[in-house]
C-alpha positions as CSV (number, residue, x, y, z in Angstrom):
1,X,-15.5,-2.1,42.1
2,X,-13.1,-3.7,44.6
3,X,-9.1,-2.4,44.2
4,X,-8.0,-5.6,42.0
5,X,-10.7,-4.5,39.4
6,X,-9.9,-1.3,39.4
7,X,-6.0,-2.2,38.6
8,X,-6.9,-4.5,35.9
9,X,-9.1,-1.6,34.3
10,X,-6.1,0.4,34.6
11,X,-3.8,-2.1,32.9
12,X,-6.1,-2.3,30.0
13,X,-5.8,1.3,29.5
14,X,-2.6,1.5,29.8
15,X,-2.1,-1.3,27.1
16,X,-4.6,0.1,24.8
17,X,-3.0,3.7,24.9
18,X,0.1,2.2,24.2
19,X,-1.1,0.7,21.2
20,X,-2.5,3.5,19.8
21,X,1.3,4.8,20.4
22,X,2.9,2.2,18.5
23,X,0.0,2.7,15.8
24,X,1.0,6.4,15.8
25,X,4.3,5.6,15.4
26,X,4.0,3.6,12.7
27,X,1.6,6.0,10.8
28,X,4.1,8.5,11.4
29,X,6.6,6.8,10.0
30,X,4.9,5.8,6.6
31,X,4.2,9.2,6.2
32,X,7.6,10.4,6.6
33,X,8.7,7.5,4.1
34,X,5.8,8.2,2.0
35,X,6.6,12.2,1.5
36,X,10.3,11.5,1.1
37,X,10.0,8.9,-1.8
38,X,8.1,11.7,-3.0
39,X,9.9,14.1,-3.1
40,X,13.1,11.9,-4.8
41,X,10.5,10.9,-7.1
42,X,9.4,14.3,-8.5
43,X,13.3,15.5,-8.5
44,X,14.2,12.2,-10.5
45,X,11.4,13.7,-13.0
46,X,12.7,16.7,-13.1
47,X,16.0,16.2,-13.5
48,X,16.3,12.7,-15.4
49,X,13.0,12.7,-17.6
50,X,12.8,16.0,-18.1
51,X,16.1,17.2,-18.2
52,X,17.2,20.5,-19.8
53,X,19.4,20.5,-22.9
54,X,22.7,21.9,-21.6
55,X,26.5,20.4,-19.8
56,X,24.8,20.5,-16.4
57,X,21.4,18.9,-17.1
58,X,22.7,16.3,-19.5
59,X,25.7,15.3,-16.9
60,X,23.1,15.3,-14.3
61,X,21.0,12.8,-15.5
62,X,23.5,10.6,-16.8
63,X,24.8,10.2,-13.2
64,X,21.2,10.0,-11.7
65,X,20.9,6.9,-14.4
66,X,23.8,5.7,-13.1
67,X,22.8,6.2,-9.6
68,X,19.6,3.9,-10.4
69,X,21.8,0.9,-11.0
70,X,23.6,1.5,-7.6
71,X,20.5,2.7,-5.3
72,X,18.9,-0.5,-6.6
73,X,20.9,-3.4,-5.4
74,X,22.1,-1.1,-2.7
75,X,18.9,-0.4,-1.6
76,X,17.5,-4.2,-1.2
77,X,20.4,-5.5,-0.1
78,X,20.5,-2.6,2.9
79,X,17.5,-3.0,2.8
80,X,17.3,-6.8,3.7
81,X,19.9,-6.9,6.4
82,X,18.2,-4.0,8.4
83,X,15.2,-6.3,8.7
84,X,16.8,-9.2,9.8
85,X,18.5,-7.4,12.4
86,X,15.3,-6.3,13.4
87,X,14.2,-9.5,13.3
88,X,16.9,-10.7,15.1
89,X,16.0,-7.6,18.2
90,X,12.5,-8.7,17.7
91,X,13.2,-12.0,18.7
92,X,14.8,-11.4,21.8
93,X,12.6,-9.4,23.5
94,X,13.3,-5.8,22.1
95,X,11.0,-3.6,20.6
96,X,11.2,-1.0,17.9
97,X,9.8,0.0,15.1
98,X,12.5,2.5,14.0
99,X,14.8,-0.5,12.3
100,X,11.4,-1.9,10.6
101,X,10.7,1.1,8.9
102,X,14.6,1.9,8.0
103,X,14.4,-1.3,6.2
104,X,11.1,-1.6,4.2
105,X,12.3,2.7,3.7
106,X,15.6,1.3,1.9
107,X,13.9,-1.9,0.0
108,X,11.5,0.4,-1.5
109,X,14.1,3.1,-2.4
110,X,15.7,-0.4,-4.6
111,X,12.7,-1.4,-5.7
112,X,11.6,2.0,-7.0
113,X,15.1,2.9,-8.6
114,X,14.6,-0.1,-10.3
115,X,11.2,0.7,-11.7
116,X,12.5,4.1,-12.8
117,X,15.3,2.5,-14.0
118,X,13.7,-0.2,-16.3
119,X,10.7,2.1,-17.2
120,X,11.7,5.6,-17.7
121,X,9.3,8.2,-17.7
122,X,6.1,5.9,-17.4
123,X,7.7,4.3,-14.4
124,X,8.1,7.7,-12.6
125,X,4.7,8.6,-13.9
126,X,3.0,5.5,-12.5
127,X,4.8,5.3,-9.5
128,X,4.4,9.6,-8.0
129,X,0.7,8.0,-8.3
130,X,1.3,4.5,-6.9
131,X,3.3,5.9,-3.7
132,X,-0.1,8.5,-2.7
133,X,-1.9,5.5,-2.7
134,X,0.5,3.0,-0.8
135,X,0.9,5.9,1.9
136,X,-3.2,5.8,2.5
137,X,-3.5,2.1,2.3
138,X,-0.7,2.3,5.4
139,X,-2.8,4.7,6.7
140,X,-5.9,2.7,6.9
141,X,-3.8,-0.7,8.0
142,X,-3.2,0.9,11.2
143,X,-5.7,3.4,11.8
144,X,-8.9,1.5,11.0
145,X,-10.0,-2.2,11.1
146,X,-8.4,-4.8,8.8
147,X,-12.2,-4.8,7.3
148,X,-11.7,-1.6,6.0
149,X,-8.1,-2.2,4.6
150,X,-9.4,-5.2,2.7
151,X,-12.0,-2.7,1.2
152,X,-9.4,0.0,0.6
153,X,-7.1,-2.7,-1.1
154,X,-9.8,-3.5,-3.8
155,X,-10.5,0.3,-4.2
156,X,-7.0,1.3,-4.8
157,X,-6.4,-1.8,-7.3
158,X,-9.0,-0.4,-9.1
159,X,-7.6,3.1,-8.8
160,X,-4.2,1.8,-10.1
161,X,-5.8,-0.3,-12.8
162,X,-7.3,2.6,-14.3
163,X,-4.7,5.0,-14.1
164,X,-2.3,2.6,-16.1
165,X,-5.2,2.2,-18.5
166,X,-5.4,5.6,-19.1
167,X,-1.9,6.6,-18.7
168,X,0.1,4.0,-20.9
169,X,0.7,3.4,-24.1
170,X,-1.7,-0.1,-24.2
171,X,-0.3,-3.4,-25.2
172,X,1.1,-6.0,-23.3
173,X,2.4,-3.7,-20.4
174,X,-0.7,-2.5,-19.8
175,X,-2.8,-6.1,-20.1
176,X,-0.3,-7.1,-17.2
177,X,-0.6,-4.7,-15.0
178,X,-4.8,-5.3,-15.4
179,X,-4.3,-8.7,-14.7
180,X,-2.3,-7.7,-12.1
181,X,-4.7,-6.1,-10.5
182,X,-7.1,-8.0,-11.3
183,X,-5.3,-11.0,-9.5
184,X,-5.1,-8.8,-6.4
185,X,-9.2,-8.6,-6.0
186,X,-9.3,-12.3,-6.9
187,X,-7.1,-12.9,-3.7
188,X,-8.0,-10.3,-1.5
189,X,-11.6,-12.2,-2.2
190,X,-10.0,-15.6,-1.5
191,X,-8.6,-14.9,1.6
192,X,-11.8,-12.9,3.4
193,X,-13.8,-16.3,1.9
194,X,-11.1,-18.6,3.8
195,X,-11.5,-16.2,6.9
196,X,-15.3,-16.4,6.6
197,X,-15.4,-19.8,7.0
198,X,-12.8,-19.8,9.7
199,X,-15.0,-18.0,11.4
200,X,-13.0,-14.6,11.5
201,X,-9.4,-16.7,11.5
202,X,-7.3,-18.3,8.8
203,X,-6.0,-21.6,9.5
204,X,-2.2,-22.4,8.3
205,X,-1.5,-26.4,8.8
206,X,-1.5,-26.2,12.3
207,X,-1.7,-22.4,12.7
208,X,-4.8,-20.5,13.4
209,X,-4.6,-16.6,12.9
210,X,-7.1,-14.5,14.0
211,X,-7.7,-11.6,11.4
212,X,-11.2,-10.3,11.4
213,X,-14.0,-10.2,14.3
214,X,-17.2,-12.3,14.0
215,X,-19.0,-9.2,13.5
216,X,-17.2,-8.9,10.2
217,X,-19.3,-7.8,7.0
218,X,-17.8,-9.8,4.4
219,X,-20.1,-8.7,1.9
220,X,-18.8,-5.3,1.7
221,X,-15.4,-7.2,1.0
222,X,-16.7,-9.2,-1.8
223,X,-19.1,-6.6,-3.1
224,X,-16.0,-3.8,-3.5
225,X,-13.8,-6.9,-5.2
226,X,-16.6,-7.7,-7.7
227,X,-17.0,-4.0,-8.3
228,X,-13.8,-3.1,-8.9
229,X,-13.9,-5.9,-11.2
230,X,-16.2,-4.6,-13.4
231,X,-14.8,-1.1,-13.5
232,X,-11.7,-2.3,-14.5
233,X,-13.0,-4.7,-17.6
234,X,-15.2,-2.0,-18.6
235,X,-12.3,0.0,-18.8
236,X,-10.9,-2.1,-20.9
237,X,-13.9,-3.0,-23.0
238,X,-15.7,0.8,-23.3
239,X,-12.2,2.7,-22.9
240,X,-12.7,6.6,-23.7
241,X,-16.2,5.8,-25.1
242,X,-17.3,6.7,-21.5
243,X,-15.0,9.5,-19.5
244,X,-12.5,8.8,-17.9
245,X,-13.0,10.4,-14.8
246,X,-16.5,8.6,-14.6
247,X,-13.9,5.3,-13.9
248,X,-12.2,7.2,-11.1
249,X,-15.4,8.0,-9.5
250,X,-16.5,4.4,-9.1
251,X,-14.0,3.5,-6.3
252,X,-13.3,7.1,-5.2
253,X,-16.9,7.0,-4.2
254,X,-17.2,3.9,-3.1
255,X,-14.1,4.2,-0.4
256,X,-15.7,7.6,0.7
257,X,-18.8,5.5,1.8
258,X,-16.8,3.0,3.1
259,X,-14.8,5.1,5.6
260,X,-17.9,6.9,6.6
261,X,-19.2,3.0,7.6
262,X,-16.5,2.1,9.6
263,X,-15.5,5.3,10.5
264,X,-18.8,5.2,12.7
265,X,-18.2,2.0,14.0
266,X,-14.9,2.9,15.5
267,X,-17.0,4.8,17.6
């Protein structure tokens, strides 16, 4: 191996490590985000759902409600102008992933206050759920292939699905949010189809990104969309004539074998 070679080998290191930095960095970050949304989540239970009966509980959560109203505009607003001055560092040259994070941090502090906001208690309920799962989904965007995190999408539509199933009250809030999901593994199928025949890319007009390698096993993508399909209209159809932990098991178990399949081939 003459010194050139050796240099380029080097360089590809060097590039590679640094990616993993930046992947790091990121996964750091979402974790941070993750564990403080968290934690203003349960406090907002505790002190604006479940408030006690007294001067200082009942003042408290009439300014917290207030607060909502604020902390939502406020947030995606802030939010907003963070990331286009990111975009705007991006643009010229500079990295850093500090600003990015700031602002999808502060546009999901609005977008949560408002959910709280409009939904009360089932909106807090559904979203101390919702935020565990967004945290791993980030987890498996940056950590693993983009393979996997279409698989981990369906599974934690599913997931989601059935908790609001189980969780709400039924009627039309609950049919939304099915079909919501349901939409969700009807795209997520869509695009891997569009990327299968573009031959591990998805052509824009004139724009060719590449997403997936040719190696890609698109059947695990369609088979965990049509699955969680069917876990969610049984849930639906059977309800509580089946347990309801039987439904949770479905994609629970089914990302568990997935991350063992492409845990081994990150190796």
């Amino acid at each position: 191996m003459n010194s050139s070679e050796k240099l380029e080998k080097q360089r590809l290191k060097a590039e590679k490590q640094r990616q993993e930095d930046v992947a790091l960095t990121k996964v750091l970050y979402w974790i941070v985000g993750a564990v403080v949304l968290e934690f203003l989540l349960l406090m907002t239970q505790k002190y604006y759902i479940n408030f006690t009966v007294d001067d200082f509980g009942i003042n408290l959560a009439v300014a917290i409600a207030a607060a909502l109203k604020v902390i939502t505009f406020a947030g995606i607003i802030a939010g907003a102008a963070v990331l286009a001055l990111a975009y705007s560092r991006w643009k010229k040259g500079k990295q850093g992933v500090f600003l990015w994070a700031l602002g999808v941090f502060l546009i999901l502090l609005g977008i949560y206050s408002a959910v709280v906001w409009q939904f009360n208690a089932t909106g807090v309920e559904v979203l101390i759920f919702a935020n565990v799962v967004f945290a791993v989904l980030a987890f498996v965007y940056y950590i693993y292939q983009l393979e996997f995190f279409a698989v981990a999408l369906t599974c934690a539509a599913g997931v989601l699905g059935i908790y609001v199933r189980f969780t709400s009250s039924g009627g039309l809030r609950t049919y939304a949010a099915m079909a919501l999901m349901l939409a969700v593994l009807v795209v997520v199928a869509a695009v891997a189809a569009a990327v299968q025949r573009g031959k591990g890319a998805l052509n824009l007009k004139r724009k060719r990104i590449e997403l997936l390698p040719k190696t890609a096993n698109y059947i695990l993508i369609y088979v965990s969309c049509v699955l969680m399909a069917l876990v969610l209209i049984a849930s639906m159809v059977i309800g509580t004539g089946v347990g309801e932990m039987v439904y949770y098991a479905v994609p629970a178990a089914w990302a568990l074998i997935m991350a063992v399949y492409y845990t081994v081939k990150l190796m």
